[in-house]
N, CA, C and O atoms as CSV, one atom per row, in Angstrom:
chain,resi,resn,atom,element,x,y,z
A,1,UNK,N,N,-22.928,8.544,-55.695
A,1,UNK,CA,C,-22.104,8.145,-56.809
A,1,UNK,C,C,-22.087,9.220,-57.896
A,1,UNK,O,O,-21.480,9.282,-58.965
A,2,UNK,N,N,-22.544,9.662,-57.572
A,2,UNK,CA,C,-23.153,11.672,-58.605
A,2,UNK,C,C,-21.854,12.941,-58.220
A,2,UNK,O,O,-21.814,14.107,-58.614
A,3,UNK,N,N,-20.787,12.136,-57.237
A,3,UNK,CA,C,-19.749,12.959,-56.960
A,3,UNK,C,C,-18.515,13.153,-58.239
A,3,UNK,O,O,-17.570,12.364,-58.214
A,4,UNK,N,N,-18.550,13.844,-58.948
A,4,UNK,CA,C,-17.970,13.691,-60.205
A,4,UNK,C,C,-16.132,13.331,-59.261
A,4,UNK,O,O,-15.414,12.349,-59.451
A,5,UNK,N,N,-15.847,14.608,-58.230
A,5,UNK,CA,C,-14.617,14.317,-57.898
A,5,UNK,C,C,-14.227,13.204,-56.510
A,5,UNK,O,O,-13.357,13.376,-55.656
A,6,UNK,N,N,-14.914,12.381,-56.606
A,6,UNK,CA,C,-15.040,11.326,-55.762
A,6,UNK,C,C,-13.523,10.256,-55.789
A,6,UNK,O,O,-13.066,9.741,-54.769
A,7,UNK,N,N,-13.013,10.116,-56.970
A,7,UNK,CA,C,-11.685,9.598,-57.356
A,7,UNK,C,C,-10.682,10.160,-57.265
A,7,UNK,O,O,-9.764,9.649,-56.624
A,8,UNK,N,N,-10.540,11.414,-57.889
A,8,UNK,CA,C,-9.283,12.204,-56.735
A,8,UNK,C,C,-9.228,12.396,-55.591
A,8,UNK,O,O,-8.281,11.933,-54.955
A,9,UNK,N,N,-10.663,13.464,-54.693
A,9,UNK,CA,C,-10.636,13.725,-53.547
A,9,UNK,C,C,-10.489,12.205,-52.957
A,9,UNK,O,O,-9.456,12.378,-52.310
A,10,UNK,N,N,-10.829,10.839,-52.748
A,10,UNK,CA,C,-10.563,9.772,-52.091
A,10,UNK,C,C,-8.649,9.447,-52.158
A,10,UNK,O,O,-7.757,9.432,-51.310
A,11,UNK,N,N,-8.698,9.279,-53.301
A,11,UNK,CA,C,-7.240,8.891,-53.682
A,11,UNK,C,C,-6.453,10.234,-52.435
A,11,UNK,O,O,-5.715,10.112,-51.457
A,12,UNK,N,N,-7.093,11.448,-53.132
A,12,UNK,CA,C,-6.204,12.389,-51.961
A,12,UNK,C,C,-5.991,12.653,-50.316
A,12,UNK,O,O,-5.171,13.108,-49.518
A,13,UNK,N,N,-7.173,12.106,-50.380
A,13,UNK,CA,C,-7.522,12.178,-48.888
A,13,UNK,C,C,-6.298,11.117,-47.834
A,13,UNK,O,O,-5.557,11.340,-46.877
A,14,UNK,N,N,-6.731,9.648,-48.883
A,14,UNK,CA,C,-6.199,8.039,-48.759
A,14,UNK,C,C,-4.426,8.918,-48.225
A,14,UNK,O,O,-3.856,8.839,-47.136
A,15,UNK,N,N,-3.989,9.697,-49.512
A,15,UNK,CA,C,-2.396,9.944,-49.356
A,15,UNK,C,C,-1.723,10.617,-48.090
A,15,UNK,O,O,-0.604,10.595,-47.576
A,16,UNK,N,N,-3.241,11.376,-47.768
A,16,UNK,CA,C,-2.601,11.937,-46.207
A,16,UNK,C,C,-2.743,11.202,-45.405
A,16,UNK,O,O,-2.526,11.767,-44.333
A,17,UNK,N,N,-3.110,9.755,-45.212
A,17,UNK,CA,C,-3.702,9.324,-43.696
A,17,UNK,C,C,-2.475,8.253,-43.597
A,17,UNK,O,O,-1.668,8.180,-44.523
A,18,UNK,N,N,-2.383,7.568,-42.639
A,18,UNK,CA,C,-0.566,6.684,-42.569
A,18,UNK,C,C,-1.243,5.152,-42.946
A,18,UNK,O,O,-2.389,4.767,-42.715
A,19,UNK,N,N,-0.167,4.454,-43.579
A,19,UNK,CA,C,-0.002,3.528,-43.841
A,19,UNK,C,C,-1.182,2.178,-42.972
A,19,UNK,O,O,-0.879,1.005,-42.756
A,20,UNK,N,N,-2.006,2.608,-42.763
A,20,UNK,CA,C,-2.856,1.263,-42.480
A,20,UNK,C,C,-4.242,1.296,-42.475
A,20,UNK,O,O,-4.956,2.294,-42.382
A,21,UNK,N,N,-4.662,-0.176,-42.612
A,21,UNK,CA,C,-6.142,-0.322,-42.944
A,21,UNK,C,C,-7.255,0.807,-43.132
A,21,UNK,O,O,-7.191,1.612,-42.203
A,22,UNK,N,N,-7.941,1.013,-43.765
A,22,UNK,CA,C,-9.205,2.367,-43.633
A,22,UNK,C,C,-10.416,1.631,-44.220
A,22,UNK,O,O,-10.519,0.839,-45.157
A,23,UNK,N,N,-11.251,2.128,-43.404
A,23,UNK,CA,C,-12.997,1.661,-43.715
A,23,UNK,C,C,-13.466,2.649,-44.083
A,23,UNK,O,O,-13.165,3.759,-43.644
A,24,UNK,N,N,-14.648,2.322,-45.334
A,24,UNK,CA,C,-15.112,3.171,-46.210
A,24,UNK,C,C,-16.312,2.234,-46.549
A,24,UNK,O,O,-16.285,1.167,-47.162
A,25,UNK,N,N,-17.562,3.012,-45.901
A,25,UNK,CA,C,-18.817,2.878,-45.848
A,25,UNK,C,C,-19.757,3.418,-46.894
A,25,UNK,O,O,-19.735,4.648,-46.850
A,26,UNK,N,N,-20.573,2.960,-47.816
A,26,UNK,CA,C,-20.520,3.384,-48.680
A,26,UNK,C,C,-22.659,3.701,-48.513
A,26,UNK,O,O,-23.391,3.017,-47.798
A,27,UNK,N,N,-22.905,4.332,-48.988
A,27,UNK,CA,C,-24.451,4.647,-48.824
A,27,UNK,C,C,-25.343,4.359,-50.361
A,27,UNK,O,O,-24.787,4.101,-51.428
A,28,UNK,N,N,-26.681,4.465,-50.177
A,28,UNK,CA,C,-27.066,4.392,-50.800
A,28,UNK,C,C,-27.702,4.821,-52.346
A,28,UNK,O,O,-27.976,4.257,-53.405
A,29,UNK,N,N,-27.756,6.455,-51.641
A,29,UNK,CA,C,-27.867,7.508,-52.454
A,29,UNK,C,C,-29.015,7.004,-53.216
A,29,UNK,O,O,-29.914,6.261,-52.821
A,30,UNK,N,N,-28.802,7.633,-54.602
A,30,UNK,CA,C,-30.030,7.821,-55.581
A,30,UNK,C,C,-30.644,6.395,-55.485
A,30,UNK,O,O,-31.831,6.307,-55.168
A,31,UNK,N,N,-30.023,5.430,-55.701
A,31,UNK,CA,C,-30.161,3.717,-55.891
A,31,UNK,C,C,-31.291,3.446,-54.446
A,31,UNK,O,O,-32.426,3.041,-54.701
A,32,UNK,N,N,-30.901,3.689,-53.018
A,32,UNK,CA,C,-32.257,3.649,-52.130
A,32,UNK,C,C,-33.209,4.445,-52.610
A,32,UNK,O,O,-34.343,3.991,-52.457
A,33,UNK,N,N,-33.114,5.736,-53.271
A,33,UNK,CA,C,-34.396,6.425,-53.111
A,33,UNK,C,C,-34.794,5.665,-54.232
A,33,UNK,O,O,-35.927,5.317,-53.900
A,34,UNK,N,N,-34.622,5.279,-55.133
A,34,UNK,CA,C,-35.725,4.593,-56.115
A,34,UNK,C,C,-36.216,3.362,-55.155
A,34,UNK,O,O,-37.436,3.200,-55.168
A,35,UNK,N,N,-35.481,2.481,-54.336
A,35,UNK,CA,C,-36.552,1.451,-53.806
A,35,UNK,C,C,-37.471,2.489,-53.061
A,35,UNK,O,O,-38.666,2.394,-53.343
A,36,UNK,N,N,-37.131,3.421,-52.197
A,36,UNK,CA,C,-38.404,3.645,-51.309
A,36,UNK,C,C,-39.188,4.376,-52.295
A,36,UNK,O,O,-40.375,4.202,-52.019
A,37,UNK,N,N,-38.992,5.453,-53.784
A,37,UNK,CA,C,-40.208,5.589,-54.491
A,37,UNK,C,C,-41.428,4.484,-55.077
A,37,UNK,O,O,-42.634,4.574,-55.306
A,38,UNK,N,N,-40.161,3.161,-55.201
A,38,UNK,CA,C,-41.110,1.909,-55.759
A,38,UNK,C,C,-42.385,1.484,-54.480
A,38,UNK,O,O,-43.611,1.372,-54.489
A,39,UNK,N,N,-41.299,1.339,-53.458
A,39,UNK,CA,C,-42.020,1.110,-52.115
A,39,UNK,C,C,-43.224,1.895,-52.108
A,39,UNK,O,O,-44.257,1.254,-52.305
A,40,UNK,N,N,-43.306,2.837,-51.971
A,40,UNK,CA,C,-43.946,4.016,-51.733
A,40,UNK,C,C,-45.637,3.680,-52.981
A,40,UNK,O,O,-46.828,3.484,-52.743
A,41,UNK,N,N,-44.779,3.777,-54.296
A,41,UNK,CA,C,-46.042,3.325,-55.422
A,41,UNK,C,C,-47.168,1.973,-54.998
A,41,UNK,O,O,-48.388,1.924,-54.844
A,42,UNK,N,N,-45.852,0.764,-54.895
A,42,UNK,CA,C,-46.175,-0.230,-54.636
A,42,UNK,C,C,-46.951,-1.064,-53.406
A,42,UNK,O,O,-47.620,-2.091,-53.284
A,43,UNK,N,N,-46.411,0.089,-52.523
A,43,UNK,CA,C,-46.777,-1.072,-51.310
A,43,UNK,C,C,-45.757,-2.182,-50.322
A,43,UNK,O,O,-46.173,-2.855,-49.379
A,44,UNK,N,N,-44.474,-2.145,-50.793
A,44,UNK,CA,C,-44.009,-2.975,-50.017
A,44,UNK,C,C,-43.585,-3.439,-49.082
A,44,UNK,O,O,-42.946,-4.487,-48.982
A,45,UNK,N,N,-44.054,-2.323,-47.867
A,45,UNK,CA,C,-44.022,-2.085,-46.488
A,45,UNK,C,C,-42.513,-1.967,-45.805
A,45,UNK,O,O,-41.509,-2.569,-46.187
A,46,UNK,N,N,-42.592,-1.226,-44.923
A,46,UNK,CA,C,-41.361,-0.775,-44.488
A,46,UNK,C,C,-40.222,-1.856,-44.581
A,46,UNK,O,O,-39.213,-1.620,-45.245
A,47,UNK,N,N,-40.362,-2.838,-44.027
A,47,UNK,CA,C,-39.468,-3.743,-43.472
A,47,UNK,C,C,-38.728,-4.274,-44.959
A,47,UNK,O,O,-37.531,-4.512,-45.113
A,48,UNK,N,N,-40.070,-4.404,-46.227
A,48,UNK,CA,C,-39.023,-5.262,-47.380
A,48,UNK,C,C,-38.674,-4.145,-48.081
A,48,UNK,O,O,-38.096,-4.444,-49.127
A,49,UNK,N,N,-38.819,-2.834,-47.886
A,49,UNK,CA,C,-37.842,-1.460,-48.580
A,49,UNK,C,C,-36.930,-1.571,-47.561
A,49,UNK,O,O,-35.942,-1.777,-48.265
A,50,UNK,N,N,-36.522,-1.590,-46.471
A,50,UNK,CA,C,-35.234,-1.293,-45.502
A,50,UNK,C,C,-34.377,-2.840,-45.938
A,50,UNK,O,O,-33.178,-2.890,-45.666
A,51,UNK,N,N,-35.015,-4.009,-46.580
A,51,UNK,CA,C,-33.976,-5.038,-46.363
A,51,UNK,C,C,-33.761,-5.135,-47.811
A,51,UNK,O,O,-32.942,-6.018,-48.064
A,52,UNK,N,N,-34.336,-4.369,-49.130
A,52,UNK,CA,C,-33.814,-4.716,-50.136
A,52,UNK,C,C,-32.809,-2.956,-50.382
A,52,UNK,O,O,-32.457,-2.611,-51.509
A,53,UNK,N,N,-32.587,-2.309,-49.441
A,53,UNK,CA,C,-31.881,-1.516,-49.249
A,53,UNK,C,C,-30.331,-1.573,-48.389
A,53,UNK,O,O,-29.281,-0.937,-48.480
A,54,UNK,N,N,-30.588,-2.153,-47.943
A,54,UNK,CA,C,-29.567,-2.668,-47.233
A,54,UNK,C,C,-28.711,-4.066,-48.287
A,54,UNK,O,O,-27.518,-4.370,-48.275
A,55,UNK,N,N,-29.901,-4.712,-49.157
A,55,UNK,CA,C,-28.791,-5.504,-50.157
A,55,UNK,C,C,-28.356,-4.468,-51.031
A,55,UNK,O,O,-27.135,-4.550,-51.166
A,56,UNK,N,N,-28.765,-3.684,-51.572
A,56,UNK,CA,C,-28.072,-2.584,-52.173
A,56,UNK,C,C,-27.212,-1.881,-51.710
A,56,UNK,O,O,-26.409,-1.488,-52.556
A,57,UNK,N,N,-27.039,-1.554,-50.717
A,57,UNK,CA,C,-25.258,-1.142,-49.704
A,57,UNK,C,C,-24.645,-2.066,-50.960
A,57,UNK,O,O,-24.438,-1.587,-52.074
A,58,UNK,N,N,-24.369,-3.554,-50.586
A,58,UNK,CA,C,-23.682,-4.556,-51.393
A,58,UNK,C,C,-23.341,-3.936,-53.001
A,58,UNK,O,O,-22.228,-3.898,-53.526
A,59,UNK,N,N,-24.383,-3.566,-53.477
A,59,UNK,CA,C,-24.305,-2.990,-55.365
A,59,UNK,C,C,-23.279,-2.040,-55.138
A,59,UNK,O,O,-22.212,-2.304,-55.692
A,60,UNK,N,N,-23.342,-0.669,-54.252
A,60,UNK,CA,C,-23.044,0.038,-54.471
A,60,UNK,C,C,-20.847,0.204,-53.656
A,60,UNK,O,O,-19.959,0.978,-54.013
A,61,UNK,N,N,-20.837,-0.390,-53.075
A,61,UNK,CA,C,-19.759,-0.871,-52.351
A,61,UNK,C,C,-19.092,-1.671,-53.309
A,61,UNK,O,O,-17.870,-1.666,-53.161
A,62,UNK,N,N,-19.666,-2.593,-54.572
A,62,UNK,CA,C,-19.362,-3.319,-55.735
A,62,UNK,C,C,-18.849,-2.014,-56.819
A,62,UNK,O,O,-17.714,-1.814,-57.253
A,63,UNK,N,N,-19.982,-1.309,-57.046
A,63,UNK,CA,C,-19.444,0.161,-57.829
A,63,UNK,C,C,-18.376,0.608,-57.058
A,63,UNK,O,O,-17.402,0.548,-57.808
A,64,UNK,N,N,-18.052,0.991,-56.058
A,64,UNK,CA,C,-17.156,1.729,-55.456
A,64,UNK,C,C,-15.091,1.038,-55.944
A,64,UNK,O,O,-13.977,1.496,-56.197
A,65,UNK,N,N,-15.844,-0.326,-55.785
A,65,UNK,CA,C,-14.978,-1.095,-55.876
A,65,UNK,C,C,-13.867,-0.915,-57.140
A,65,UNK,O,O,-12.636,-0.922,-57.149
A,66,UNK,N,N,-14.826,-0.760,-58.144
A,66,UNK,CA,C,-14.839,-0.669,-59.507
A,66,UNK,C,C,-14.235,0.586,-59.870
A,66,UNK,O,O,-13.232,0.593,-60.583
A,67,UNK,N,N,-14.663,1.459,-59.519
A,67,UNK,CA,C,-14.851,2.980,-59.640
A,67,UNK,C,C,-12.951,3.048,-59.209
A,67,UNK,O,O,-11.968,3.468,-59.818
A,68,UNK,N,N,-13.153,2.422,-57.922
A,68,UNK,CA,C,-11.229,2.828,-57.338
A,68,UNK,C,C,-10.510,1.408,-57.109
A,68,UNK,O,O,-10.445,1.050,-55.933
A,69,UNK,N,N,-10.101,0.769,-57.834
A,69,UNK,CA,C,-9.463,-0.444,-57.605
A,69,UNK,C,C,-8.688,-0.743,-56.533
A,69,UNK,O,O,-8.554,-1.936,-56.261
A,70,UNK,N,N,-7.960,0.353,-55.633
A,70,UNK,CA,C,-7.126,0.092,-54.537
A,70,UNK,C,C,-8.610,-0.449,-53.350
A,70,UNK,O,O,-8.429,-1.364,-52.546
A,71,UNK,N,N,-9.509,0.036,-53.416
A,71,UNK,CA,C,-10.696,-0.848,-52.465
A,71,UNK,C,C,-10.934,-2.226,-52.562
A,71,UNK,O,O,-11.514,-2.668,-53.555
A,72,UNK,N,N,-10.545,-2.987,-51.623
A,72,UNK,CA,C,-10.925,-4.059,-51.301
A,72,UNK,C,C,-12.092,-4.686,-50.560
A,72,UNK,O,O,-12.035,-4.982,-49.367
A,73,UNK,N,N,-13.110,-4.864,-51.304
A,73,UNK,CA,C,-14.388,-5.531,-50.711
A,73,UNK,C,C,-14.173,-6.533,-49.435
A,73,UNK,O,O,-13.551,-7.588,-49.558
A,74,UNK,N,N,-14.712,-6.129,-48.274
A,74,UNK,CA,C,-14.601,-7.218,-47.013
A,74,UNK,C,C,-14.651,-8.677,-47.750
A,74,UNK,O,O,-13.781,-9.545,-47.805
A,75,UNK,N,N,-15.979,-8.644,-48.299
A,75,UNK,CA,C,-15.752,-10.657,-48.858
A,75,UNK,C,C,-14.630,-10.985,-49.404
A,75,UNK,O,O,-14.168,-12.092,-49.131
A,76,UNK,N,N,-13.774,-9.922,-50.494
A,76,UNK,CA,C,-12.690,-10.681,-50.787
A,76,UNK,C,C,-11.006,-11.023,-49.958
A,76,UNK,O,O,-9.881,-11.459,-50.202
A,77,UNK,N,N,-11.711,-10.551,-49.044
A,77,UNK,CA,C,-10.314,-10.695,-47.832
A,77,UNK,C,C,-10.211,-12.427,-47.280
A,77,UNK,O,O,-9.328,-12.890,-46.559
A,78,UNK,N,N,-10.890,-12.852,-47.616
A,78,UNK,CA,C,-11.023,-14.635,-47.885
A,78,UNK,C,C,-9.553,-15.690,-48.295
A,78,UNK,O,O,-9.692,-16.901,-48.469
């Protein structure tokens, strides 16, 4: 999320590809490495750093959302 040109280059990219659906996977970046530094301090063993990392996909796919309004979050396809 530290990609300053992340909103043009997407938007630009989006304009060359044809008219239908596109998936956009979004990672964790800085936001996992603080759970696995907490992990790491703390103790919270592999399994509950990989699953409170994986709810964070969710945060950051929410930012993304935000960040470019033409993205539509899977849940809201409801």
């Amino acid at each position: 999320m530290d990609f300053e040109a992340l909103v043009p280059r997407f938007r630009a990219w989006l304009a060359t590809e044809p008219p239908m659906p596109s998936v956009m996977l979004v990672g964790g970046g800085k936001l996992a490495d603080a759970i696995r530094d907490a992990s790491a301090i703390h103790a919270l063993g592999e399994e509950a750093a990989h699953w409170l990392c994986i709810r964070l996909l969710g945060i950051t796919a929410e930012l993304v959302a935000k960040i470019l309004p033409e993205v539509v979050l899977l849940r809201d396809l409801d």
